[in-house]
C-alpha positions, 0 to 999 in steps of 0.5 A: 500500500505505500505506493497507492495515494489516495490523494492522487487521482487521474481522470481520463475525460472531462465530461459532465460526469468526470468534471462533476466528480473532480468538482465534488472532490475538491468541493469537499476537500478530499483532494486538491486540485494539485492532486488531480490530473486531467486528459482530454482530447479537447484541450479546451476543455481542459484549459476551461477545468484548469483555469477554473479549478487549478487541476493539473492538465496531462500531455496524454491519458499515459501520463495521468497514468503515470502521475496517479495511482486512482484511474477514472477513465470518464470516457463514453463505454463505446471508447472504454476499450481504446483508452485502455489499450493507450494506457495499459503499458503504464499500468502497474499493480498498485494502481485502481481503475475507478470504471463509471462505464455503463454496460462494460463488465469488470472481467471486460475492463479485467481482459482490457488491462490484463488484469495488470491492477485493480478493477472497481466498477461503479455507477455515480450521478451527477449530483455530485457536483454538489455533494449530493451524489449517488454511486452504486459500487460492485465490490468485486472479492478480488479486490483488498480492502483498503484499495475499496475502502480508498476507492469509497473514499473518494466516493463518498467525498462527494455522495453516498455510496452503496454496494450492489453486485454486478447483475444489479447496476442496471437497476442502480443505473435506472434509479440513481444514475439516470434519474437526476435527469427524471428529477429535472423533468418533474421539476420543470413540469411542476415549474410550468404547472407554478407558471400557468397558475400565476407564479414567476418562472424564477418562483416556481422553479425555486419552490419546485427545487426545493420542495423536491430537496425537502421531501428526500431529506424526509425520506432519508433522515426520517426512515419513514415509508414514502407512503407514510409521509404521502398520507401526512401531507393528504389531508381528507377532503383536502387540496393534496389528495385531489392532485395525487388521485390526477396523477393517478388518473394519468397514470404517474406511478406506472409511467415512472415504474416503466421508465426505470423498467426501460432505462435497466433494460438498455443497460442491460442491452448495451452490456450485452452489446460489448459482451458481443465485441469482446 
């Protein structure tokens, strides 16, 4: 373990995800910016991180390599296999390979590096940005303890983590990593509802937002069931249950139901789909 730094991480893409996590991290201090080393192939996106954050910027995914010890390949899954193949002559065994991949197997990303270090397969969203993350992890048994423990870490620096095998990170993808976007679009809805019935566009999406924030802190500060704190706000006869039993009418829950049912399911296809190309 004295080669693995847990303070030096290297992020292979700056995307939404990537740069949302390297915000989160140095949002909450785990690591600094001169900590963590960024590639991309559009140097202004680097140039935008680093002007903005200080990261340091690396001349190739090799030298992030060979800078860190923690690995974040946040590259889209269709080009997972060829930044493995640039980085994998500079892969040592103290080093972890942090994959936030969707549909790329921990024995794809185990075959791909030659099984040269450690593989964490993970499924973080992009709350992260604000320290309110979500990140579904595999714990693969191959992997010791204290590079898991080092790995979470840097995980939790930005969210809540929970373990889940590998046959459930579809699942986890529908209902954690997708589903910001399906927060979005039940705020902007309840937004246009605010709108249409009289209130300002910057009102409406304040009190959406945060009506949204409070209810989750309930859920999860509480304990109680979702069901539980749905009845103390439907009073009888009251203005609540009309607006719950509309969307039921229209349908709501199965719609949601269904859109988590579709979302696991092209996970599931594009796993399929490289398991295909290995």
């Amino acid at each position: 373990m004295k080669d693995l730094k847990l303070n030096s991480i290297g992020f292979i893409g700056t995307g939404n995800m990537g740069s949302a996590m390297i915000k989160g991290i140095i949002r909450s201090r785990v690591a600094g910016p001169e900590s963590i080393w960024i590639y991309d192939q559009s140097r202004s996106k680097m140039e935008q991180l680093n002007n903005e954050l200080g990261v340091l910027m690396a001349n190739s995914a090799e030298e992030v390599v060979h800078k860190c010890s923690i690995i974040v390949p946040a590259v889209k899954p269709a080009f997972i296999g060829s930044v493995m193949s640039e980085i994998r002559s500079a892969l040592k065994s103290h080093h972890i390979i942090l994959s936030i991949a969707a549909g790329v197997t921990i024995n794809q990303l185990k075959e791909l590096t030659q099984n040269k270090c450690y593989i964490i397969r993970t499924m973080p969203n992009t709350p992260a940005l604000v320290g309110e993350g979500m990140t579904a992890v595999c714990k693969d048994p191959s992997v010791p303890d204290e590079y898991m423990n080092a790995a979470c870490n840097i995980l939790k620096s930005f969210g809540k983590v929970e373990f889940v095998t590998e046959n459930q990170i579809h699942a986890a993808t529908a209902i954690s990593g997708s589903s910001p976007a399906y927060a979005f679009l039940f705020i902007e809805a309840l937004a246009d509802g605010g709108v249409m019935m009289g209130l300002s566009r910057e009102q409406s999406y304040k009190m959406a937002a945060q009506a949204l924030l409070g209810s989750a802190k309930m859920v999860l500060e509480t304990g109680k069931h979702p069901g539980d704190l749905k009845d103390m706000v439907c009073s009888p006869s009251g203005t609540t249950i009309e607006a719950v039993a509309s969307l039921e009418n229209d349908g709501f829950r199965g719609a949601v139901i269904n859109a988590v049912k579709v979302c696991a399911q092209k996970s599931i296809a594009m796993g399929d789909k490289n398991n295909e190309k290995s």
